[in-house]
C-alpha positions in Angstrom: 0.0 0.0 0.0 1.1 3.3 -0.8 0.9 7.0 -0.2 -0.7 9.1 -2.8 2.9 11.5 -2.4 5.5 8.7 -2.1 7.1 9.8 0.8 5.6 8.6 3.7 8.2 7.1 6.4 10.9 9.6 5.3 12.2 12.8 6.1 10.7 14.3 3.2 7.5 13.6 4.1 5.7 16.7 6.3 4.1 15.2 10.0 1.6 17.6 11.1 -0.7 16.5 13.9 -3.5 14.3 13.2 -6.7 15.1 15.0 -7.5 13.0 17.3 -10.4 10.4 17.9 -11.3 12.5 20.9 -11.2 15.7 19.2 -13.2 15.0 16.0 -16.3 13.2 18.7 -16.2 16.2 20.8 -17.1 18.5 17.7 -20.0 15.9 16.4 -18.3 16.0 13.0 -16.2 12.7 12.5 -16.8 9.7 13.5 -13.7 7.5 14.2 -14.5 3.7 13.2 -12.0 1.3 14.9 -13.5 -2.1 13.3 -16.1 -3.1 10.8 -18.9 -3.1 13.4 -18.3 0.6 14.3 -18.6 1.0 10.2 -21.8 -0.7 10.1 -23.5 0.8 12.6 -22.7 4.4 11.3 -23.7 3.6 8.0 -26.7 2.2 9.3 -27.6 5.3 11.1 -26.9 7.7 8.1 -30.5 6.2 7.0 -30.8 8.0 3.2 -27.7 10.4 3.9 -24.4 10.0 1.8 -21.7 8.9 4.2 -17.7 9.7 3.2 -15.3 7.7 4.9 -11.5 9.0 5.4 -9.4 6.0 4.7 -6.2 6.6 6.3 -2.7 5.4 8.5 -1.1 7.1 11.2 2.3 7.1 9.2 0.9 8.8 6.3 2.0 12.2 5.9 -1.0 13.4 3.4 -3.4 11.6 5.7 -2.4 14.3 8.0 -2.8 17.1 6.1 -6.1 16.3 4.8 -7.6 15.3 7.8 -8.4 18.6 9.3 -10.0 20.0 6.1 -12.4 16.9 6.3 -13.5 18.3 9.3 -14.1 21.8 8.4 -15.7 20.1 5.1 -18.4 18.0 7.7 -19.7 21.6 9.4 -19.9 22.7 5.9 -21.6 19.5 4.4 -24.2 19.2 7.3 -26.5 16.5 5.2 -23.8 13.8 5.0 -22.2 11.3 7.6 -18.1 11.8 7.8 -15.9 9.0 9.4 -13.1 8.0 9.6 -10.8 4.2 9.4 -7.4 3.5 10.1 -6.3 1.3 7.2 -3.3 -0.9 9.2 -6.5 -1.4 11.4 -8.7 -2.4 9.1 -7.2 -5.1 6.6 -10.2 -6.1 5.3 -12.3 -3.5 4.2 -8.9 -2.7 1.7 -9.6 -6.1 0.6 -13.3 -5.6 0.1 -13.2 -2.2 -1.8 -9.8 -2.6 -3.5 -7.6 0.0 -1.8 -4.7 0.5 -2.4 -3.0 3.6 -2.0 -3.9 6.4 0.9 -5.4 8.4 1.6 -8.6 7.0 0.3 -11.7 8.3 0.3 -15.0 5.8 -0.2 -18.7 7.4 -0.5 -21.3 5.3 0.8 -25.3 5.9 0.4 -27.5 3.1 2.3 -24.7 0.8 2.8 -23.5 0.7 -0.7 -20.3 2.0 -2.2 -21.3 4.7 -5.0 -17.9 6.3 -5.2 -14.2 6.0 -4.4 -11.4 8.7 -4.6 -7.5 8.5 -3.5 -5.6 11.3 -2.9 -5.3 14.6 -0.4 -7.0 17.0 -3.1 -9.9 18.6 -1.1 -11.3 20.2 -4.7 -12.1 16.6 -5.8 -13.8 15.3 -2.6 -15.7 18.9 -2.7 -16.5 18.1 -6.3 -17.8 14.5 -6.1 -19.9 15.2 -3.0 -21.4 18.0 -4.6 -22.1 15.3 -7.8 -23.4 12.8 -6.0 -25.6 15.1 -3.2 -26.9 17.2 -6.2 -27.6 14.0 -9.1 -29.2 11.6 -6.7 -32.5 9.8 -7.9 -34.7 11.6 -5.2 -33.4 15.3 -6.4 -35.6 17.1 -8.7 -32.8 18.2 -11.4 -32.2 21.3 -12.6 -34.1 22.8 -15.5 -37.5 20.7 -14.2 -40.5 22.9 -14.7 -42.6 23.4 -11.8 -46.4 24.8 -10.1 -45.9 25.9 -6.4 -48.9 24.4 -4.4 -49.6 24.2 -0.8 -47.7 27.5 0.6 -49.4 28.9 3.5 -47.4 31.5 4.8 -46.6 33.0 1.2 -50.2 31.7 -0.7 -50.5 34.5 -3.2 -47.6 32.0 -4.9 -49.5 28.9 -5.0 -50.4 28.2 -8.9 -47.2 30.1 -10.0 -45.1 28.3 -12.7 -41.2 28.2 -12.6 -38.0 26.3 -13.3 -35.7 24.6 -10.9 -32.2 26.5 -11.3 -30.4 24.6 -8.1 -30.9 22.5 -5.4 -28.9 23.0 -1.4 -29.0 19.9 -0.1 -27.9 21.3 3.3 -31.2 23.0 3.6 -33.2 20.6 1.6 -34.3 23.8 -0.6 -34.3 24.3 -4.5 -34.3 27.6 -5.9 -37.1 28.0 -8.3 -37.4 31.0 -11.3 -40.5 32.2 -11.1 -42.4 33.2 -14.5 -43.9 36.7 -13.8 -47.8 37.2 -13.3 -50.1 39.8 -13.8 -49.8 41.1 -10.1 -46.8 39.8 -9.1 -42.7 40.4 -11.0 -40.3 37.7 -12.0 -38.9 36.3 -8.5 -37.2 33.8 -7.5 -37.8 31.6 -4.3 -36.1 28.5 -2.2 -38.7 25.8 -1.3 -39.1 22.2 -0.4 -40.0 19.6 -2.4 -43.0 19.7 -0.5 -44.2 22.9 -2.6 -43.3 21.6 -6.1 -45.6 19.9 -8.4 -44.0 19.0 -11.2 -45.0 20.3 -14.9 -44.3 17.2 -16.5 -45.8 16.2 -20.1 -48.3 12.9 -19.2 -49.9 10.0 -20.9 -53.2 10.3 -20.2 -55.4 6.6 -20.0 -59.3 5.7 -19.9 -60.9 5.7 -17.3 -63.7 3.4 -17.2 -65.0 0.8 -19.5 -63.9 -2.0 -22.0 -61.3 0.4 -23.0 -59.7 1.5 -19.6 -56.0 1.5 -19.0 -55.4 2.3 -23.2 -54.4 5.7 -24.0 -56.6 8.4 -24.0 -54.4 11.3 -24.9 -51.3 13.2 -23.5 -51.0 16.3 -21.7 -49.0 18.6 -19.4 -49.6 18.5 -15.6 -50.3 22.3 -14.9 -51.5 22.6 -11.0 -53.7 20.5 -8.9 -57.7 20.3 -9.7 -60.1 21.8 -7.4 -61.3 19.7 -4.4 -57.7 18.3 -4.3 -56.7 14.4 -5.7 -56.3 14.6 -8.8 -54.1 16.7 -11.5 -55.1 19.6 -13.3 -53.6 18.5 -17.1 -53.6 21.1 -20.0 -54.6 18.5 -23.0 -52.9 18.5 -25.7 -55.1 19.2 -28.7 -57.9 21.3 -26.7 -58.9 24.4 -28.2 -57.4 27.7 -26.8 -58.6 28.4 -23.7 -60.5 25.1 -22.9 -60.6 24.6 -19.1 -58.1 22.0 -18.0 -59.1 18.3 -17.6 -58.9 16.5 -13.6 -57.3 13.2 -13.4 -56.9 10.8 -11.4 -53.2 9.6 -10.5 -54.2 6.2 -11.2 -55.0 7.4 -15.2 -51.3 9.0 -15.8 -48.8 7.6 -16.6 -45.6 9.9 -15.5 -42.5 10.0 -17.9 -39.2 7.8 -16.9 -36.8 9.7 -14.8 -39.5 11.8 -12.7 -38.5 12.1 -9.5 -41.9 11.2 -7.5 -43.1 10.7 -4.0 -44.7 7.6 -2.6 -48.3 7.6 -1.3 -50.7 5.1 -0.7 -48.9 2.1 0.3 -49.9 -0.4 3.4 -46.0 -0.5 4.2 -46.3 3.0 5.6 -42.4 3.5 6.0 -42.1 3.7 2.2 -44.8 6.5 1.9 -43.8 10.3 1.6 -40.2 9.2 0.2 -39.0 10.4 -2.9 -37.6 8.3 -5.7 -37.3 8.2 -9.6 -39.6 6.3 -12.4 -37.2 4.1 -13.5 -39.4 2.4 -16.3 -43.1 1.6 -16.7 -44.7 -0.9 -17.8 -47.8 -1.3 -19.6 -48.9 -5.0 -19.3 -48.8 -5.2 -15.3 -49.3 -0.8 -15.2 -47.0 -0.5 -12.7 -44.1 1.8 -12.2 -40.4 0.3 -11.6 -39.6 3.1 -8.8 -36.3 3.7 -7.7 -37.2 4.3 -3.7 -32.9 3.6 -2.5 -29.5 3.0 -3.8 -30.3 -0.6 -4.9 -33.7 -0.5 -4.3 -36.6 -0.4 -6.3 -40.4 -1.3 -5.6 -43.0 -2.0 -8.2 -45.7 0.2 -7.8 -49.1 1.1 -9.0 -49.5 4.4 -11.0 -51.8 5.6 -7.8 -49.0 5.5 -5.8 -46.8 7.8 -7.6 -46.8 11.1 -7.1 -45.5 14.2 -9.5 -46.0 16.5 -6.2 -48.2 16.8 -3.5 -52.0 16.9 -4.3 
């Protein structure tokens, strides 16, 4: 095993003080995991937060240098789990995820490896946790069109249409461009997924009959109908001005890659959780929904949810 500079157990090699175990649990920022069962039970508490592990040894001179701007990094990067591992320590978990040179740096999101990085270059961990926090399956991405719904304390927004122009994980907020109104300018506002209904284009299916479940049309989901339930959905085709149509989650079919929330489901624990379509399909008309990092549930259209309704 090597260091990423080649120098470590000479005189070339620089030995500034490594925080210690003590230090780092006293601040609440880094976790210090002597064995595999102290690894396990803090990435089993990150629950759906990305977890980055600082793979290191006490000889190693870049080890030592990194190590206190992973701390400052885990007051900055308040939404994800930092720890730490002493490789000498810890033979096997080289073993198991191929390390071989230090320091290393391994991203973890529900158990699972999703990234690994070796080298003291703050810029690249910086970089691939902003990837991975800002391109996970239960982010809206950038660019997604949007109808703000549900705001109580700032109502005279509800109905407005925008598009997502970032998303800060820290706060769990995206920044949304508002489209200007008749009473109210061009704005733009931070909000929770919570407030986001997603203007995505629909396949719209019958609703009753000998026909039900075959297409009926398309559309764009533009608000929520009245009474609540169901979407409002600008038709495509309808003459200009024609009132929009209500329907029924159960009779849309949402486009692959639309980052949904669950609803509906007798195992309560999965319900409110965001995910990703990840295909449909139309014999069994049920959604393959991405729900964790190698998880997905196969779920009925009903329980799908392009935003709150």
């Amino acid at each position: 095993m090597s260091c990423q500079k080649g120098c470590c157990g000479t005189s070339a090699c620089p030995q500034p003080t490594q925080p210690t175990v003590a230090a780092a649990a006293g601040a609440g920022q880094v976790t210090a995991c002597e064995n595999a069962g102290d690894l396990t039970t803090l990435l089993e508490s990150a629950g759906d937060r990305f977890v980055l592990i600082d793979v290191f040894t006490t000889w190693c001179g870049p080890c030592k240098q990194i190590a206190p701007r992973v701390v400052a990094m885990s007051s900055e990067f308040t939404d994800v789990v930092f720890g730490k591992l002493d490789m000498d320590q810890n033979k096997a978990f080289a073993q198991q995820y191929q390390i071989t040179s230090i320091p290393t740096f391994v991203f973890f999101r529900h158990k699972t490896m999703v990234h690994k990085f070796s080298g003291a270059d703050e810029g690249q961990i910086r970089g691939i946790l902003a990837t991975l926090r800002n391109n996970a399956y239960d982010v809206i991405p950038n660019k997604t069109e949007v109808n703000l719904v549900g705001l109580a304390k700032a109502a005279q927004h509800n109905g407005r249409h925008g598009v997502i122009t970032s998303f800060n994980p820290v706060k769990g907020r995206y920044t949304i461009d508002l489209d200007a109104t008749d009473t109210l300018a061009k704005q733009d506002l931070a909000l929770k997924a919570t407030n986001l209904l997603q203007a995505v284009q629909v396949e719209i299916l019958a609703a009753e009959g000998a026909e039900a479940g075959a297409a009926a049309g398309v559309g764009k989901v533009v608000g929520v109908a009245e009474g609540g339930g169901s979407y409002a959905v600008a038709v495509d085709g309808a003459e200009a001005g024609a009132a929009t149509s209500a329907v029924l989650p159960e009779n849309v079919v949402l486009p692959v890659g639309t980052v949904g929330h669950v609803t509906g489901l007798k195992a309560e624990h999965y319900n409110g959780r965001l995910g990703k379509v990840v295909t449909y399909d139309v014999d069994t008309g049920r959604y393959l929904f991405q729900i964790e990092t190698q998880k997905q549930l196969k779920l009925k259209r009903q329980n799908v949810l392009a935003g709150p309704l």
